[in-house]
Wavefront OBJ file of the C-alpha trace (Angstrom):
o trace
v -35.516 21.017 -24.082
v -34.672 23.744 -26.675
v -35.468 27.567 -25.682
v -35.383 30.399 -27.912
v -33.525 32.603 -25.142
v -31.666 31.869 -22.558
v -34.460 31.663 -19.628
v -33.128 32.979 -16.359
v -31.225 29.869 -14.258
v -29.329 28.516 -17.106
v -26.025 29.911 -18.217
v -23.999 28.995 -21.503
v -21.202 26.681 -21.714
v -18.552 29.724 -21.472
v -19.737 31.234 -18.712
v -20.376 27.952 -16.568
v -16.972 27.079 -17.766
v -15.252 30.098 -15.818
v -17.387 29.814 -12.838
v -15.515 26.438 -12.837
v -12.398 27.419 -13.499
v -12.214 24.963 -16.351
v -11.675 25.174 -20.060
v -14.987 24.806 -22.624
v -13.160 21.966 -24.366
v -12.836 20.037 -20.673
v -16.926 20.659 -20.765
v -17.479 19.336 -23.910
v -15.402 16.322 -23.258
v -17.594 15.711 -20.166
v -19.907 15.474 -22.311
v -18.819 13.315 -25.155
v -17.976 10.879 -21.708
v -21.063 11.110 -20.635
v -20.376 12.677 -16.885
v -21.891 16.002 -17.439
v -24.700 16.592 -20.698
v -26.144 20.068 -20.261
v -29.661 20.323 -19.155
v -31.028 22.714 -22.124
v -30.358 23.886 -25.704
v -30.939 26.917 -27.109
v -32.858 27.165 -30.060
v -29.485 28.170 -31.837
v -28.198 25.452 -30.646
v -26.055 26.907 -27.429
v -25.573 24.512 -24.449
v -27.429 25.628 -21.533
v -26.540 24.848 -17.886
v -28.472 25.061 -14.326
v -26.980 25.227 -10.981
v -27.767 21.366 -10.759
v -25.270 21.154 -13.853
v -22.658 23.411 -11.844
v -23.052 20.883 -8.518
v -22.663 17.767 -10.704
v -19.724 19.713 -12.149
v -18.019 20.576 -8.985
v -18.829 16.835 -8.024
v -16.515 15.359 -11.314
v -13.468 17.808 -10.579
v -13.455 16.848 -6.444
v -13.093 13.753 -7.249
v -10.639 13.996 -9.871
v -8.908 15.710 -7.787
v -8.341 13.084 -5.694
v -7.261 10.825 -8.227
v -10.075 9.508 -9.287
v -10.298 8.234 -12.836
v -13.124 9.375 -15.472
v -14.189 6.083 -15.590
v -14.699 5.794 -11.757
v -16.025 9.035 -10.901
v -18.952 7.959 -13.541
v -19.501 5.380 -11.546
v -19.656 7.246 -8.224
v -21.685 10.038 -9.796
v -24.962 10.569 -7.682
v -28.309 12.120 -8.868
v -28.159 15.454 -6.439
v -32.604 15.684 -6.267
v -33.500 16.183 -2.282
v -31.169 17.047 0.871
v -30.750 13.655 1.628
v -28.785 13.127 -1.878
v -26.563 15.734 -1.539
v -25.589 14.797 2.525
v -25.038 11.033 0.970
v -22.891 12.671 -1.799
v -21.260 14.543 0.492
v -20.250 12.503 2.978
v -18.772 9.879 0.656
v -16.742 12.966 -0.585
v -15.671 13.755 3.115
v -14.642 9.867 3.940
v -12.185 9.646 0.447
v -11.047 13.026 1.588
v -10.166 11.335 5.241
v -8.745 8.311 3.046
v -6.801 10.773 1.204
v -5.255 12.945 3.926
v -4.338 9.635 6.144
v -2.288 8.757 2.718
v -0.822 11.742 2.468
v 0.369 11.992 6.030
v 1.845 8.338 5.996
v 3.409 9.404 2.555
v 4.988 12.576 4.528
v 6.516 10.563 8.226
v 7.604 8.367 4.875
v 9.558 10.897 3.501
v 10.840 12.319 6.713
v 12.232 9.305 7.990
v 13.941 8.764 4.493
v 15.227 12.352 4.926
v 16.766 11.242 8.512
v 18.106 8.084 6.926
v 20.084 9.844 4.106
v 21.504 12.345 6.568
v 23.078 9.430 8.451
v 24.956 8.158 5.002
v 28.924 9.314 3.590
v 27.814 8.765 0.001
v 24.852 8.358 -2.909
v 23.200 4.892 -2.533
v 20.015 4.750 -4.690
v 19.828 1.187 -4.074
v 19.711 1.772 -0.213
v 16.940 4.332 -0.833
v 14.680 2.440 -2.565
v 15.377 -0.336 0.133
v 14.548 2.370 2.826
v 11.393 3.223 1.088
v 10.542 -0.117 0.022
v 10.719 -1.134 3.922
v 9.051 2.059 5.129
v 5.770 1.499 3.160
v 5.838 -2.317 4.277
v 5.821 -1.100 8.409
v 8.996 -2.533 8.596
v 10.019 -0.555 11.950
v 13.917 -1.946 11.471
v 14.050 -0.161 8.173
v 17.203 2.203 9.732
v 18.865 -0.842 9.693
v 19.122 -0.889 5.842
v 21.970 2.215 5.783
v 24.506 -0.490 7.426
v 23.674 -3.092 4.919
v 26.780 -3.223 2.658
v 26.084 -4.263 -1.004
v 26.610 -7.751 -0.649
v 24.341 -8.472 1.950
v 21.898 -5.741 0.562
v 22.108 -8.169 -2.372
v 21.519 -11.023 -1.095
v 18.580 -10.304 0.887
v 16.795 -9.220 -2.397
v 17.532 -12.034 -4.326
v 16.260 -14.292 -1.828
v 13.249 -12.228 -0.683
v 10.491 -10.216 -1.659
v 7.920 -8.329 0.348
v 5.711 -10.944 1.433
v 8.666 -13.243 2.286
v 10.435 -11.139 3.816
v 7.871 -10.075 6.349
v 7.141 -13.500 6.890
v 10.384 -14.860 7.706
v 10.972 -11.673 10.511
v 8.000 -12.336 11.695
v 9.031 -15.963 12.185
v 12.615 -15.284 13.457
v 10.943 -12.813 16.285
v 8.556 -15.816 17.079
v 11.082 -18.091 17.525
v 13.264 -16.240 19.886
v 10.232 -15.956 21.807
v 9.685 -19.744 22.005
v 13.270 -19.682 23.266
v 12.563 -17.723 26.082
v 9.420 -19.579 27.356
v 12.021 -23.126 26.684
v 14.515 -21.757 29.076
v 12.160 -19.980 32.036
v 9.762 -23.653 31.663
v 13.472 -25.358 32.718
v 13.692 -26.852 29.524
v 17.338 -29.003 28.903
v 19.181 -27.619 25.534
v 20.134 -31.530 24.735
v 16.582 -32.876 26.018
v 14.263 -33.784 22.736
v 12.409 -30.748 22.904
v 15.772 -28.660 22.527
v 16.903 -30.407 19.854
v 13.660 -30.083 17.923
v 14.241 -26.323 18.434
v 17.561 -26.530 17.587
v 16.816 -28.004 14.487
v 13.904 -25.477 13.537
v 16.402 -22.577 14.378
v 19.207 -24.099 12.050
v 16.647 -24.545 9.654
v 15.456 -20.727 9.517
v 19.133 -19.459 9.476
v 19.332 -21.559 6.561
v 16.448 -20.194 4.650
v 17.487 -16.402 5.555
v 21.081 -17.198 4.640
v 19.961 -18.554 1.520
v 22.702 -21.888 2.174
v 25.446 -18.955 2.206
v 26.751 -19.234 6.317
v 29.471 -16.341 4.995
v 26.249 -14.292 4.883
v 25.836 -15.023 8.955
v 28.826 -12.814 10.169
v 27.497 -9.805 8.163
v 23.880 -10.963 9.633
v 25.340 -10.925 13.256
v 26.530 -7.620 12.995
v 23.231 -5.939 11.878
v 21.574 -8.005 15.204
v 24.309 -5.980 17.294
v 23.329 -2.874 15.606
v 19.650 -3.497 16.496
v 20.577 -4.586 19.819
v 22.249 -1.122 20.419
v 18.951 0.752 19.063
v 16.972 -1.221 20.980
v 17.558 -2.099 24.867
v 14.443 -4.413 24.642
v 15.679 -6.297 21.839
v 18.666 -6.417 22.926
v 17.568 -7.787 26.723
v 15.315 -10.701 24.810
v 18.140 -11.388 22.854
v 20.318 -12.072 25.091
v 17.908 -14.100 27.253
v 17.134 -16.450 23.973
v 20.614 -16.958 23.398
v 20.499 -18.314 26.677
v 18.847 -21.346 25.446
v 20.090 -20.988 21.554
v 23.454 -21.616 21.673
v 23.609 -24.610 23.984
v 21.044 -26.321 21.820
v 22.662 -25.854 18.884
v 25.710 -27.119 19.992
v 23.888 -30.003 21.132
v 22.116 -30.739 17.911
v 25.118 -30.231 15.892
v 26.896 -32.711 18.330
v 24.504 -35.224 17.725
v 24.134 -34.625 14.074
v 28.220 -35.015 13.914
v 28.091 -31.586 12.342
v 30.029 -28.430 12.252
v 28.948 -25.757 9.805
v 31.556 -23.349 11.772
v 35.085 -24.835 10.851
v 36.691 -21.244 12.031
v 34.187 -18.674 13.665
v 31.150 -18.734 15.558
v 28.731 -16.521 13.869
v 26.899 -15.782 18.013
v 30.929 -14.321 18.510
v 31.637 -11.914 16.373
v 31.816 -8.325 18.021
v 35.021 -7.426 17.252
v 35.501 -9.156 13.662
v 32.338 -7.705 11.537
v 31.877 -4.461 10.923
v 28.795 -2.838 8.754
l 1 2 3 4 5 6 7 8 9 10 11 12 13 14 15 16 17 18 19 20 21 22 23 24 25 26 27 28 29 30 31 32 33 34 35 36 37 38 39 40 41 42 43 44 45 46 47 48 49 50 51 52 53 54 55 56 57 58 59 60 61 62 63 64 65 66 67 68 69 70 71 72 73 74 75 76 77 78 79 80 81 82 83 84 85 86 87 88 89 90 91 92 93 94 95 96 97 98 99 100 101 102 103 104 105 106 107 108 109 110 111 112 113 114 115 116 117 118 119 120 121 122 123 124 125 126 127 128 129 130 131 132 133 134 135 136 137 138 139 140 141 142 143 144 145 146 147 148 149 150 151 152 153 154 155 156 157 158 159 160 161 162 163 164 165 166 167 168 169 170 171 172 173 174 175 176 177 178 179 180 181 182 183 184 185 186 187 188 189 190 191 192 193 194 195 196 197 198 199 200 201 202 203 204 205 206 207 208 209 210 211 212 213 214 215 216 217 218 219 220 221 222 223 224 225 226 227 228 229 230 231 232 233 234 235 236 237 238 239 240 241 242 243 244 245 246 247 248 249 250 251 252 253 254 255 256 257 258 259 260 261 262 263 264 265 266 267 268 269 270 271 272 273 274 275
């Protein structure tokens, strides 16, 4: 619709433009894009806007605001024509804004607990960091643990692991202690069949978290004892597990004629391993 003046209501691309707070090129891209076309021309060929145009607007730069592409907020653009629009409009705003905040605040305990973490360390580690971080945004609650890794075992565990794995295989190794427990209060005997099928199943995951490396197991040990001294729950099923591990590995590897510890005993190293 072309008008010789500018009737009262509309406003010219300049002046809509600092109501915004936005440039007049960022206007006319909109509307190259297709997100925001004015509603009017003038008949000397001005771009005329209403205060639909200036909602719409407002609209486009919330929601590139929070992050939003161009190509997604055209997609999310509603038509603003009765109340019940704009409440629908608006309260898919106020959920991404919820969305957004609950980011933001897991982003910030993130960063705080990385903060606490570095505190605790003599020197630069990058490595560890990223580790830290990596851990953090996974839920890994044991990610403190990562500042006593040295840079062999921090090493190793990446090479053999990624996020998925990783979670997996800790989430396994808690499951298994657990079954441990239940074997020993259920009067279970370490050497009976049943032990030595957990015995085997233990060996097994040691295995796969060692990567086939048992020098890795002293330097795993050692962490365990660290965790044990964060944590008097851990450390209380721990020692009740053990209760039932050790005798049925030494059973199993009895029976299998097999002694992957020549020298040490990777369930006695206190004094020998430190991180």
């Amino acid at each position: 619709m072309q008008y010789r003046a500018i009737p009262e209501g509309y406003m010219r691309v300049g002046e809509l433009a600092k109501k915004a707070g936005v440039t007049v090129r960022t206007l006319q891209y909109y509307d190259k894009e297709g997100l925001l076309s004015p509603s009017a021309e003038s008949e000397g060929g001005f771009r005329l806007y209403n205060d639909r145009d200036m909602a719409r607007l407002i609209q486009i730069l919330m929601m590139k605001q929070m992050g939003f592409s161009l190509a997604d907020i055209k997609k999310r653009l509603t038509q603003l024509d009765t109340p019940a629009d704009v409440i629908r409009a608006l309260t898919e705003q106020a959920a991404e804004i919820r969305r957004q905040v609950e980011l933001l605040s897991k982003s910030l305990e993130e960063i705080e607990a990385l903060k606490a973490e570095i505190a605790q360390m003599d020197t630069v580690d990058f490595k560890k960091y990223a580790a830290i971080l990596v851990n953090l945004q996974m839920k890994n609650e044991m990610y403190w643990l990562i500042k006593y890794f040295d840079d062999e075992l921090l090493n190793h565990l990446q090479d053999h692991f990624d996020q998925e794995s990783g979670k997996a295989l800790m989430s396994r190794f808690r499951g298994i202690h657990s079954k441990a427990i239940a074997l020993l209060q259920n009067d279970i005997a370490p050497e009976s069949e049943q032990g030595l099928t957990f015995a085997k199943e233990f060996w097994g995951m040691v295995e796969e978290f060692s990567g086939g490396d048992l020098s890795m197991l002293p330097k795993m040990t050692a962490i365990a004892e660290r965790l044990e001294e964060h944590d008097d729950d851990w450390k209380r099923r721990i020692e009740e597990a053990n209760k039932f591990i050790e005798p049925a590995l030494e059973a199993y590897f009895t029976k299998m004629n097999y002694n992957p510890f020549e020298t040490h005993n990777p369930f006695e190293l206190k004094e020998e391993t430190q991180l």
